[in-house]
C-alpha positions as CSV (number, residue, x, y, z in Angstrom):
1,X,-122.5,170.2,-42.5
2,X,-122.3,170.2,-46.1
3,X,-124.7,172.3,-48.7
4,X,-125.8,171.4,-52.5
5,X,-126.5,174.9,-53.8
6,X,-129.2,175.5,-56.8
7,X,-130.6,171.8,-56.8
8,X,-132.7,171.2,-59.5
9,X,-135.2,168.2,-58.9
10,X,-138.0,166.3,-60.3
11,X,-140.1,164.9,-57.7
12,X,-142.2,162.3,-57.6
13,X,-144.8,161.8,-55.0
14,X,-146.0,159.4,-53.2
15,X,-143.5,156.4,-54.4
16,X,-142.5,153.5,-52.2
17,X,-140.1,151.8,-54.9
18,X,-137.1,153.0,-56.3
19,X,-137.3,152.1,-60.0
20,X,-140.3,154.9,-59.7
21,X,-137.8,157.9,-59.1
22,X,-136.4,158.6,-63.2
23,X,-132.6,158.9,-63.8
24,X,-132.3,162.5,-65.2
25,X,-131.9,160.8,-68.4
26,X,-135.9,160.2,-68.4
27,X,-137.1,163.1,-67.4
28,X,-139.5,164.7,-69.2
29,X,-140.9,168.1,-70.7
30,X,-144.2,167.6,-69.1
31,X,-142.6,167.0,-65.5
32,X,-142.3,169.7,-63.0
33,X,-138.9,170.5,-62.4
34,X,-137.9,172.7,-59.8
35,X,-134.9,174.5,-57.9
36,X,-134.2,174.0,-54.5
37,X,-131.9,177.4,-53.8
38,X,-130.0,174.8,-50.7
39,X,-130.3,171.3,-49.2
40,X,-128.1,169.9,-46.8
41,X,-125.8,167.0,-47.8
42,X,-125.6,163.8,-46.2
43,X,-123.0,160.8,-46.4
44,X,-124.7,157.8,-45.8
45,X,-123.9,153.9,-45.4
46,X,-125.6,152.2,-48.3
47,X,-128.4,150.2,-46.2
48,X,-130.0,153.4,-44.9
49,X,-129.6,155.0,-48.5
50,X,-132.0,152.1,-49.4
51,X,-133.9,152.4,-46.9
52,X,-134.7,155.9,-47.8
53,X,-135.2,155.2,-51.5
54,X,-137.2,152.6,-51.2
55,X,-140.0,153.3,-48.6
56,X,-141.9,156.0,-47.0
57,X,-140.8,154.9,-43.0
58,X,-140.5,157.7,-40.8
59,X,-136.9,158.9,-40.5
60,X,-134.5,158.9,-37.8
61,X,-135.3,161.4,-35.1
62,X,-131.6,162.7,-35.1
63,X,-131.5,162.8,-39.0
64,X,-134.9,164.9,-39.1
65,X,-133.2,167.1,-36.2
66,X,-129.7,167.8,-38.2
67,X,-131.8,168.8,-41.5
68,X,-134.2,170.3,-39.6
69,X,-134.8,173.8,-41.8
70,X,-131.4,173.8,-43.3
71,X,-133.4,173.4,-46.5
72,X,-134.9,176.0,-49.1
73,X,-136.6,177.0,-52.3
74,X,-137.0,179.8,-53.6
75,X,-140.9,180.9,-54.7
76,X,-141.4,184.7,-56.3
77,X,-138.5,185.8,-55.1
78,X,-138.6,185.1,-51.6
79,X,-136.4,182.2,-50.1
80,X,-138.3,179.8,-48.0
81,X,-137.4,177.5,-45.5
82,X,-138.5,173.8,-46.0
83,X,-138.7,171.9,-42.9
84,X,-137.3,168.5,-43.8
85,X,-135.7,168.2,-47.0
86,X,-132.0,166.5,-48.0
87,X,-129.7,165.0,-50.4
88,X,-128.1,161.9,-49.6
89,X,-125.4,159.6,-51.0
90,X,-123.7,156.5,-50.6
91,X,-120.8,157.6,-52.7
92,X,-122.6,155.7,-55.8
93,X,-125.7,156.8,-55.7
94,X,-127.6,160.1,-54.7
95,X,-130.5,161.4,-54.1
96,X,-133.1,164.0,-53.1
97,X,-135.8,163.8,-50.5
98,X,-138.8,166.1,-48.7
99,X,-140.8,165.2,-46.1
100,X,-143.7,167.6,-47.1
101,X,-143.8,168.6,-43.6
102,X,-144.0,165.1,-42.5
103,X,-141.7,162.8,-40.9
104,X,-140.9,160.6,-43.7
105,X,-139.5,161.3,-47.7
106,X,-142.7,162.0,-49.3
107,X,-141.3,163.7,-52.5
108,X,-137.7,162.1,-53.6
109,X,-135.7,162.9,-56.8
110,X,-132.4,162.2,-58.7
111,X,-130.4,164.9,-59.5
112,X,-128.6,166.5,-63.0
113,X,-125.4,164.7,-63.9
114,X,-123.6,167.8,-63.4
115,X,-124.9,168.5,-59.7
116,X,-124.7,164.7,-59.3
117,X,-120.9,164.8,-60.6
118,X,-120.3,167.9,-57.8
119,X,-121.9,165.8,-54.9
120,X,-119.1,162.8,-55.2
121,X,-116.6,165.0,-54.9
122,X,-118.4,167.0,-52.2
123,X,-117.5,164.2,-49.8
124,X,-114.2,163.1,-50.6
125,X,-112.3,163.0,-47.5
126,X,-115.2,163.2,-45.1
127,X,-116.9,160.3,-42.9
128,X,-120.4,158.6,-43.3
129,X,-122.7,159.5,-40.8
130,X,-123.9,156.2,-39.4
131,X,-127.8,156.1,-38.9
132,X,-129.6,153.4,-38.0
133,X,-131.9,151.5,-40.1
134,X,-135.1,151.3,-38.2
135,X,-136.7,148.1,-38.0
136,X,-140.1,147.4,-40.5
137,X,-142.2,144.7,-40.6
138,X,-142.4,143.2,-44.1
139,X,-145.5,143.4,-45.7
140,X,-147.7,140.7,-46.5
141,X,-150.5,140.7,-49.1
142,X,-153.5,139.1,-47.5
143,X,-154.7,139.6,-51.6
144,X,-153.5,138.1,-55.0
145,X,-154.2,141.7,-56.3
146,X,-151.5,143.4,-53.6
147,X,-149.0,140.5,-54.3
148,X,-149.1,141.0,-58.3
149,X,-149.2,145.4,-58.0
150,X,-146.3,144.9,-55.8
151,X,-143.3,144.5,-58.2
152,X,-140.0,143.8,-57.2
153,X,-137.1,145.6,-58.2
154,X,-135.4,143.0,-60.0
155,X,-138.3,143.0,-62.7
156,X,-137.8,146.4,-63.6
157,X,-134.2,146.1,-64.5
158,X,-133.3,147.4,-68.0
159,X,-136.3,148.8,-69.0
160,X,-137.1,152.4,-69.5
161,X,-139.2,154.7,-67.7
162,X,-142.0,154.1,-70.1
163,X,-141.8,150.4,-70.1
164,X,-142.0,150.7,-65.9
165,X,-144.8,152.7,-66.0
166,X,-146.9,150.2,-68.7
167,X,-145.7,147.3,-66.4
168,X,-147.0,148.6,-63.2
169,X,-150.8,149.6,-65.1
170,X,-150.2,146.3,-66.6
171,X,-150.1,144.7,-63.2
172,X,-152.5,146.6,-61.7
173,X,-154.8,145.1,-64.5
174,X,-154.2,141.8,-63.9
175,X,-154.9,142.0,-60.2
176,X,-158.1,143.7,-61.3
177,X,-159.0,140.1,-63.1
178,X,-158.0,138.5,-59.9
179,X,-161.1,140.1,-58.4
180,X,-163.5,138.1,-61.2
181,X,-166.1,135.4,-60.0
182,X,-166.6,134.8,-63.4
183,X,-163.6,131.4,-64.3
184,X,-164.7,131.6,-67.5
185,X,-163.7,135.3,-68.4
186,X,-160.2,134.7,-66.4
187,X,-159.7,131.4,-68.8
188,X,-160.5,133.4,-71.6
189,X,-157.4,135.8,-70.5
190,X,-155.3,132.8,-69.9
191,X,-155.7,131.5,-73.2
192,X,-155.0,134.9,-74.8
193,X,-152.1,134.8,-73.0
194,X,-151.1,131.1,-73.5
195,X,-152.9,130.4,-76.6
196,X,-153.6,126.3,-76.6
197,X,-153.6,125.7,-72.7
198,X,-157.6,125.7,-72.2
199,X,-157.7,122.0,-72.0
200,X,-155.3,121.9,-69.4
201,X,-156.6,124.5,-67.0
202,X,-159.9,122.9,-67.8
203,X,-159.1,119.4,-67.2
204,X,-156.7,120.1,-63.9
205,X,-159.8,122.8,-63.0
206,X,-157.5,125.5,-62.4
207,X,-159.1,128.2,-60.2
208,X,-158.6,132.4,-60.6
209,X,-156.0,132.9,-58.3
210,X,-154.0,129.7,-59.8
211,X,-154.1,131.6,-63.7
212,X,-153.6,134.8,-62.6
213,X,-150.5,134.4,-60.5
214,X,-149.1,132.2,-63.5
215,X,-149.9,134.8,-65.9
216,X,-148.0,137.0,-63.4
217,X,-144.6,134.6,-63.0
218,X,-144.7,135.0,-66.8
219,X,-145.1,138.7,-67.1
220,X,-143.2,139.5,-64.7
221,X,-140.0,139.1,-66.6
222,X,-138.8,141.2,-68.9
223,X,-140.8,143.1,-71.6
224,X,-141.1,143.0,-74.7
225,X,-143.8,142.7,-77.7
226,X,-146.1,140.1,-75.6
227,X,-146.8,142.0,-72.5
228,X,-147.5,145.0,-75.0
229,X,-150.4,143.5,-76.7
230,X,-151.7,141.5,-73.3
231,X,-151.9,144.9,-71.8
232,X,-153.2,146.8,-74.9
233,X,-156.2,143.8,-74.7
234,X,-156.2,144.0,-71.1
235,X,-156.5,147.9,-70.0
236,X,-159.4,148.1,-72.8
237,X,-161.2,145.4,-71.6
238,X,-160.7,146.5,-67.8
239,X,-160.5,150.2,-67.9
240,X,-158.5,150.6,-65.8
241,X,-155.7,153.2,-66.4
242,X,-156.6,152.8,-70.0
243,X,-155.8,156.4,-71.1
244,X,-152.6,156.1,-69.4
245,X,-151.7,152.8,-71.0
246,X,-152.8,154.6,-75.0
247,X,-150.2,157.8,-73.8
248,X,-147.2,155.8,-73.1
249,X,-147.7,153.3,-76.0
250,X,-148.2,156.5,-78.4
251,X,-144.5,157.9,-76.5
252,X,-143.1,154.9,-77.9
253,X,-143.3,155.8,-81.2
254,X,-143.0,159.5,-80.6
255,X,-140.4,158.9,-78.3
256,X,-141.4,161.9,-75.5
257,X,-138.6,161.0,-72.8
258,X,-136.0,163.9,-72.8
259,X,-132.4,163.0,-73.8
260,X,-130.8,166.0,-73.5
261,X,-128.2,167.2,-70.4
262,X,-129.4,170.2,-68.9
């Protein structure tokens, strides 16, 4: 089995979707970086990499087996074993995952270019091990909140960490709204958002669920100035995650993602 010696990771916790786990690239100062002193190395097929990256399904039994305390950190001095932990590639991408003790990746992070760089060349020559993908049932929202919080990939293409972040509380807003029994406050929103359309929601008696989700479809794509004042209006009016919204629009102007190669 291979080994990735003196890993450095930022892990987030708790993430089902990959656009959630920053490039090193967007790391920042206030994140918790830490060195794994070993982690096994994996060579996997591309669907399973996914598979891991994107979800938190429990892991093959003979994957959890192979890594199975091969892992460590090292805490005061001492080095200590970490029951399920590993970095995996598809000999594009890479990756870092812990289980936490559990039976599925919990904590997942990228790596340094560096370490990254070493990992692709780690495997040259050597075979994929083949897992297989276990089978799992596809969600489905039985809310219009759960179907607008869950964001697909494809919308978070090209933007930065920051913008993900304000998209997702920017979502989670607007399902928020979908909760209203109040039409007129959710018109209100629509209008804001499409300034010139009351008559026609009015006249074709649009219900909640029928604004939000098109107020969705449209901010779903892209980001730009728009979605930045919608969800400046929005989070104040709601509350929710409001704080967090005010942070990463003042990061935007004092530009707190870290740059520099460690």
């Amino acid at each position: 089995m291979l080994y990735l010696h003196d890993v450095w990771v930022n892990f987030i916790d708790g993430n089902t979707k990959g656009y959630d786990i920053p490039e090193f690239h967007e790391w920042r100062k206030t994140d918790t970086v830490e060195l794994l002193d070993q982690a096994p190395l994996i060579y996997v097929e591309s669907e399973f990499y996914d598979f891991v990256l994107n979800g938190e399904f429990s892991l093959p039994k003979e994957l959890l087996s192979a890594i199975n305390g091969k892992a460590y950190k090292r805490k005061n001095g001492d080095r200590i074993k970490i029951p399920y932990a590993a970095v995996i590639t598809d000999g594009v991408r890479v990756l870092v995952f812990d289980t936490a003790g559990a039976e599925y990746p919990v904590k997942k992070s990228k790596l340094i270019p560096r370490q990254y760089q070493l990992v692709l060349e780690m495997i040259e020559g050597t075979g994929v091990t083949k897992l297989e993908v276990p089978e799992v049932k596809e969600y489905v929202w039985d809310s219009v909140a759960g179907l607008i919080t869950d964001i697909e990939d494809i919308h978070m293409i090209g933007l930065t960490r920051r913008e993900r972040e304000m998209k997702q509380i920017l979502m989670v807003s607007l399902g928020h709204l979908s909760y209203s029994e109040n039409i007129t406050e959710v018109r209100y929103w629509y209008t804001e958002l499409f300034p010139g359309s009351v008559i026609d929601i009015i006249t074709e008696d649009w219900s909640i669920d029928k604004m939000v989700l098109d107020m969705h479809d449209h901010l779903s794509e892209g980001w730009d100035e728009q979605h930045i004042d919608f969800g400046t209006k929005l989070t104040r009016y709601t509350k929710i995650r409001e704080n967090d919204w005010k942070e990463l629009h003042a990061a935007r102007v004092t530009k707190v993602d870290r740059t520099t190669n460690r």
